[in-house]
N, C-alpha and C positions, 0 to 999 in steps of 0.2 A: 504493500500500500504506500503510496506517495503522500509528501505534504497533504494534499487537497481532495483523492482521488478515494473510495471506498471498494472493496471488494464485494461488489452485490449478487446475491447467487440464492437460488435455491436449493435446498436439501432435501430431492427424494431417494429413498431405497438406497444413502448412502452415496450418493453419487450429486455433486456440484452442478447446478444448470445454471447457465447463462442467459444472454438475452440471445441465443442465435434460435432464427425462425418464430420468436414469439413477440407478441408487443411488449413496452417497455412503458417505463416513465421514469422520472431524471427526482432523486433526491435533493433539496436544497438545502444547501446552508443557512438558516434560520437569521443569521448574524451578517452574511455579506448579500445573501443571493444568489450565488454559484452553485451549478450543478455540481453536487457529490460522487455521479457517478448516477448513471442506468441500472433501474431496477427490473428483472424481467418479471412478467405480469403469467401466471400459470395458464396454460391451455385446459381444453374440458379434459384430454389424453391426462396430463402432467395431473391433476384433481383424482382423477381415476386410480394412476397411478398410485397415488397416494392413499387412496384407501384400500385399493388392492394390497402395498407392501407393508401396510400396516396391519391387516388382517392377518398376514401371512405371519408376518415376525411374533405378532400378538399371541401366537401357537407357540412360539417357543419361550418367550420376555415372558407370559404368567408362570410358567412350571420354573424357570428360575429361584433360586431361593433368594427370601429378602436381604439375606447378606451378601448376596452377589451382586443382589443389583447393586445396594447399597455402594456398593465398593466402586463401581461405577461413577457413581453420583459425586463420592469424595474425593475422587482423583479427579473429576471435573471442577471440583468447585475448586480444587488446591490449581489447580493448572490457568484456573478464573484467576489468583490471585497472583499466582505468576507472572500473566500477561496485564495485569491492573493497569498498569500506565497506560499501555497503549490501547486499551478500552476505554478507558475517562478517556484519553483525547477523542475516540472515536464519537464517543457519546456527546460531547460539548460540541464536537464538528456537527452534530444530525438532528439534537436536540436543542441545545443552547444554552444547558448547565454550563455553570461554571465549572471547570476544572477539581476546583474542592468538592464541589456537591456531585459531580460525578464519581470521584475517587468513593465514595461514602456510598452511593449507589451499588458499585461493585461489588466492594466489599461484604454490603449487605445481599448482593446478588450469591457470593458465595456461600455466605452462612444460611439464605435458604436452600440451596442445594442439600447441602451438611445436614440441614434439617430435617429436609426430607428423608435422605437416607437412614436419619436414625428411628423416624417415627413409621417409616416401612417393617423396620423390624418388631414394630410393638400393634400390627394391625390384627391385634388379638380377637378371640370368637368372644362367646356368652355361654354359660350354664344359667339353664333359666329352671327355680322349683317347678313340677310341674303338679297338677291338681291330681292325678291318677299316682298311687303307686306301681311300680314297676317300669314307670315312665322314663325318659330320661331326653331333655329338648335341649339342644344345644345349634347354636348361632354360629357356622361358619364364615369370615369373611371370605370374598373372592373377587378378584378384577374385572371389573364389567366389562372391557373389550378396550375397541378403538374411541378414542376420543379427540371432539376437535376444541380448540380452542381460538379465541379472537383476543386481541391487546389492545389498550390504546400508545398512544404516543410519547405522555408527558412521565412513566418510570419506563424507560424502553429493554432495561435488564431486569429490573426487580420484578415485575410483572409478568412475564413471559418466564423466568424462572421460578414462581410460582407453579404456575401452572403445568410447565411440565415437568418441573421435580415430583409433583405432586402426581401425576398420571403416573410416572414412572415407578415409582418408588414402592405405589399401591398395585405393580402388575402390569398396567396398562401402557398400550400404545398410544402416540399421542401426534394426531395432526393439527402442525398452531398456524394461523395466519397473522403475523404483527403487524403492526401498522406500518403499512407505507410510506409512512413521512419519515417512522426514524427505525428503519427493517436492519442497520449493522449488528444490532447488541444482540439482535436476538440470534442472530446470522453465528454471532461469535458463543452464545451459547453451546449451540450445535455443533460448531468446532470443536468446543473442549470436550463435547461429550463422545463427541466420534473420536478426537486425541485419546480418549479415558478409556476406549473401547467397548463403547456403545454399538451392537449390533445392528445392520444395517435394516430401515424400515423402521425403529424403534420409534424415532422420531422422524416425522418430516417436516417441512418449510416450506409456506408455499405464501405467493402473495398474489396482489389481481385487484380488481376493482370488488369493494368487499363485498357489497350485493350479492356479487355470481357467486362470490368463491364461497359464502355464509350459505347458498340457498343450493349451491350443487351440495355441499358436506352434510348440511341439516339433512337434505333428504333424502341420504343414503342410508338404507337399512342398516350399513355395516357398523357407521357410525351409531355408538349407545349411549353416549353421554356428552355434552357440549357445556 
């Protein structure tokens, strides 16, 4: 990444997409008015894609154990804090935080990772009395499936790591659409979590005009929770 320039991409099934062959639209600087860089906007194919390789992975990411995802999550969020600097400057470049207040975003971006990973492991059942003896009722939890999720703009990492720490951590796959005004943080999310070795499909990225991209996900069967 240059001074000025952001690496805009989507992330499906593990694999980087650009803007070739797709529309696009230009990130700005909040602070000058410079385009940050082309953002590519998802086809209905690239949508598809994404719930197809999230349904797929979702077969293997539930039966995982929650200390494996976990371990996942914490290598992600340690590899967040690694790259700190040059996510605040990313962040102040797409959003307009100052420098400080991004640093402090981060940071708290990683300790929701962290967080997740630990409350994964404690997503305990129930023993409930039951009214019959010989009875015995007891509360499994279990990962409902694929999940999508939408952002806004003004926490561009804390937000979007929420939501997918949280999908992942409980089992779940998870497809996020972030906002298109400031799509790097969450771009870099997905980095560390593929660096941390995140299997592919676990997570995907996908942006577009949010109409389409909210109303093709909501209405796919495959999709279980939003």
């Amino acid at each position: 990444m240059s001074d000025d320039v952001l690496d805009l991409k989507m992330f499906i099934d593990g694999e980087w997409l650009d803007t070739t062959g797709r529309r696009s639209e230009p990130v700005i600087n909040p602070a000058t008015g410079a385009s940050l860089g082309d953002l590519p906007h998802a086809t209905t194919d690239d949508l598809q894609r994404a719930i197809d390789t999230s349904q797929a992975a979702f077969q293997r990411w539930r039966i995982m154990s929650p200390l494996a995802r976990g371990e996942i999550l914490r290598k992600a969020a340690q590899l967040f804090r690694e790259r700190s600097d040059r996510i605040a400057r990313i962040m102040s470049l797409e959003q307009g935080k100052t420098l400080t207040e991004a640093r402090i975003e981060v940071m708290v971006t990683a300790e929701m990772l962290e967080w997740a990973a630990e409350e994964g492991r404690r997503t305990y059942g129930r023993v409930i009395p039951p009214r019959e003896n010989g009875w015995r009722q007891i509360v499994v939890q279990e990962p409902i499936g694929v999940t999508a999720a939408f952002t806004p703009w003004n926490f561009p990492a804390m937000i979007p790591a929420r939501k997918i720490a949280s999908s992942l951590a409980a089992g779940c796959t998870c497809i996020i659409k972030p906002s298109e005004e400031t799509p790097a943080c969450a771009i870099e999310i997905a980095r560390a979590l593929q660096d941390a070795g995140l299997p592919k499909g676990v997570l995907n990225v996908v942006f577009g005009v949010p109409a389409e991209v909210s109303e093709f996900l909501i209405a796919s069967p495959i999709v279980r929770k939003v």
